[in-house]
Every structure is written in C-alpha cells, then in structure tokens.
C-alpha atoms as a printed R data frame, in Angstrom:
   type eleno elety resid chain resno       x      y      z
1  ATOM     1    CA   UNK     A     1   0.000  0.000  0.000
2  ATOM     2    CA   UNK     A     2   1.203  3.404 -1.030
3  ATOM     3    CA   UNK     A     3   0.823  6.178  1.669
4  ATOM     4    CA   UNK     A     4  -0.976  9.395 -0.034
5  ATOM     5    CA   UNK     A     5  -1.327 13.179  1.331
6  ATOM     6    CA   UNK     A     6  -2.273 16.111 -0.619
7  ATOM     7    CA   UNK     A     7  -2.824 19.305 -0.129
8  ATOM     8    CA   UNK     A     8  -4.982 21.498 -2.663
9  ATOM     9    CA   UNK     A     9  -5.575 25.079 -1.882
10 ATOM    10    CA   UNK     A    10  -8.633 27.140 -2.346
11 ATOM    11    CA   UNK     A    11  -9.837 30.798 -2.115
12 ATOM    12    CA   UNK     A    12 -13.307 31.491 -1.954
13 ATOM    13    CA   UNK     A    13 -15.500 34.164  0.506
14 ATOM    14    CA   UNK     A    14 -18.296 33.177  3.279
15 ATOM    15    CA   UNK     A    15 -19.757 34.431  6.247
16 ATOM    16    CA   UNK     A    16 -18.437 33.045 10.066
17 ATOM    17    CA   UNK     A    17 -20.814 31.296 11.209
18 ATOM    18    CA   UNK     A    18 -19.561 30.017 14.794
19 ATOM    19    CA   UNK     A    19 -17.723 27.724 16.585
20 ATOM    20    CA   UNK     A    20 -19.133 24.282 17.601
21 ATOM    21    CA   UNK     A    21 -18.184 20.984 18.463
22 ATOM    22    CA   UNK     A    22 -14.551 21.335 17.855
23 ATOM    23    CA   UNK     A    23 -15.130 22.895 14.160
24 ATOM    24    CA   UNK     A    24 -15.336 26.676 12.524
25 ATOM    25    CA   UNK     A    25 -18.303 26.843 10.344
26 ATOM    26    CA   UNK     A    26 -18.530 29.061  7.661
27 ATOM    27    CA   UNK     A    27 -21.079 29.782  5.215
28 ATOM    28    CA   UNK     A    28 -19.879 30.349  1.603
29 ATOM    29    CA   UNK     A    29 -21.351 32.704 -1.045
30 ATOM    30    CA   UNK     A    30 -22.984 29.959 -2.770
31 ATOM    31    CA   UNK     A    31 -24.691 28.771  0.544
32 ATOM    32    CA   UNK     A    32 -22.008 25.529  0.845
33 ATOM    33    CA   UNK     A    33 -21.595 25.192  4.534
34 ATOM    34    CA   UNK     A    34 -17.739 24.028  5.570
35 ATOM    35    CA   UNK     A    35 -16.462 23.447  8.687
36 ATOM    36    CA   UNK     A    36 -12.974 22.988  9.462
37 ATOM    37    CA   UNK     A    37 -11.258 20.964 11.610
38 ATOM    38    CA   UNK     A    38  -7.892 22.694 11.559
39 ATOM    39    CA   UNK     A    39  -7.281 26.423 12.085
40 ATOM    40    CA   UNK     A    40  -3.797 27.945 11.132
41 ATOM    41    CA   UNK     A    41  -1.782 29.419 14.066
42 ATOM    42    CA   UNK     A    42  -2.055 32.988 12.163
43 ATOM    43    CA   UNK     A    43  -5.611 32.744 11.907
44 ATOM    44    CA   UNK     A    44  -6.136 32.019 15.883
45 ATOM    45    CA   UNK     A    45  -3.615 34.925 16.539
46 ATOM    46    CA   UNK     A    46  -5.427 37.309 14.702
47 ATOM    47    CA   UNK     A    47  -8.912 36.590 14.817
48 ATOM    48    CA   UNK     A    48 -11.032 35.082 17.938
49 ATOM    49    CA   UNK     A    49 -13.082 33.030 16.268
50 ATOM    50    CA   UNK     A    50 -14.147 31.041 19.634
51 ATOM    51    CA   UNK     A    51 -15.653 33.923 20.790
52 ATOM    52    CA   UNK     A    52 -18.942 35.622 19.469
53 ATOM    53    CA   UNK     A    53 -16.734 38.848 18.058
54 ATOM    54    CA   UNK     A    54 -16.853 38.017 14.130
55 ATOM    55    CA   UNK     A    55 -20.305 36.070 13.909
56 ATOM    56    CA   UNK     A    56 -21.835 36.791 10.669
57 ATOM    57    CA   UNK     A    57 -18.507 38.835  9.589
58 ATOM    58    CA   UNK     A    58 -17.950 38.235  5.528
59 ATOM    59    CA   UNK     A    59 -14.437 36.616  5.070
60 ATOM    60    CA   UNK     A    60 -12.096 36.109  2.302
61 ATOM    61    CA   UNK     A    61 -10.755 32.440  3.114
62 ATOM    62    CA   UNK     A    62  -7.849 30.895  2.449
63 ATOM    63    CA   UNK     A    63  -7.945 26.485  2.909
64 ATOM    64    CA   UNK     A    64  -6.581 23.683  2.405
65 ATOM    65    CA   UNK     A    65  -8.050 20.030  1.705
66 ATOM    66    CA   UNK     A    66  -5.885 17.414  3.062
67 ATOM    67    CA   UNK     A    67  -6.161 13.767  2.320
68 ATOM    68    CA   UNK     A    68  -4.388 11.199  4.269
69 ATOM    69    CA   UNK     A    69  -4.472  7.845  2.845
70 ATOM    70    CA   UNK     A    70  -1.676  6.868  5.219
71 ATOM    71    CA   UNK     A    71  -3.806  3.750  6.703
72 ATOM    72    CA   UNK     A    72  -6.705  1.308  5.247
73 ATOM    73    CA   UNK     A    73  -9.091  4.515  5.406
74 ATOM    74    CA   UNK     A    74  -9.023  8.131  3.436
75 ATOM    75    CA   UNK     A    75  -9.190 11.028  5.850
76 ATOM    76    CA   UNK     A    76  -9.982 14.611  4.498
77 ATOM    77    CA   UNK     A    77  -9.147 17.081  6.438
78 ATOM    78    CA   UNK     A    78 -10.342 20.839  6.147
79 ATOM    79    CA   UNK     A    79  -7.855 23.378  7.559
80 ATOM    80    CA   UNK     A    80  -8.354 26.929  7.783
81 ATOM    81    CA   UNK     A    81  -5.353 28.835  6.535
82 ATOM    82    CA   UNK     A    82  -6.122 32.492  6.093
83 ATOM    83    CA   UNK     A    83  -8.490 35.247  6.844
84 ATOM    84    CA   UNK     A    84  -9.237 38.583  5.510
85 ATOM    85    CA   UNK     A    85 -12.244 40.755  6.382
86 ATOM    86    CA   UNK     A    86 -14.592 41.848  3.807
C-alpha cells in the first residue's frame, strides 16, 4: 500500500458562522456550509473566532483540503489557513 497526502488550496468568501463541536463553520457565497477541523496558528492569533466577536462577519478564506491515505481509510481534512475581512 502506497501512503498518499495532498494538499490542494482554495480561495473562496463566506460568512463566520460560529464555533461548535470542535469545528469553525462558515457559510460560503454559494450557501455551501464548511467546517474545518484545523485552524492555522495565524488565523487564531489574529482573529477570535471562539468567541462571538466576528459572527456573521464576511471573510475572504484561504484552505486547504488534506487527504491522508496513510492507513486502510481516506481522511480529508479541512484546515483553515487564512483570513481577511470583507
């Protein structure tokens, strides 16, 4: 068995939604909801997002999709890796 990771970055802009359950959950332009699991160390630094402070705030956003295929199961990771206020 090969082991597999990949990263793909993507740009897009949604609206904060909030945190829950471990996961930042945004609302995109074309109503996709995404919620990440992973949050970039710049991102936490700058922005709050556990708090209530940028709920409903328009973001540009900056992620990455990361699949792990590093075992008998595919893992997809979403991870939060920039933020810029609209």
């Amino acid at each position: 068995m090969i082991d597999y990771q990949s990263n793909e970055q993507i740009k897009t802009e949604g609206t904060f939604l909030n945190f829950a359950d471990g996961y930042y959950n945004f609302e995109l332009n074309d109503l996709e909801l995404l919620a990440f699991e992973e949050v970039s160390l710049r991102v936490k630094k700058e922005y709050d997002l556990k708090s209530n402070d940028f709920k409903k705030q328009k973001f540009e956003i900056s992620y990455s999709i990361i699949i792990d295929d590093s075992d008998e199961e595919d893992f997809i990771i979403l991870r939060l890796d920039n933020l810029k206020i609209l």
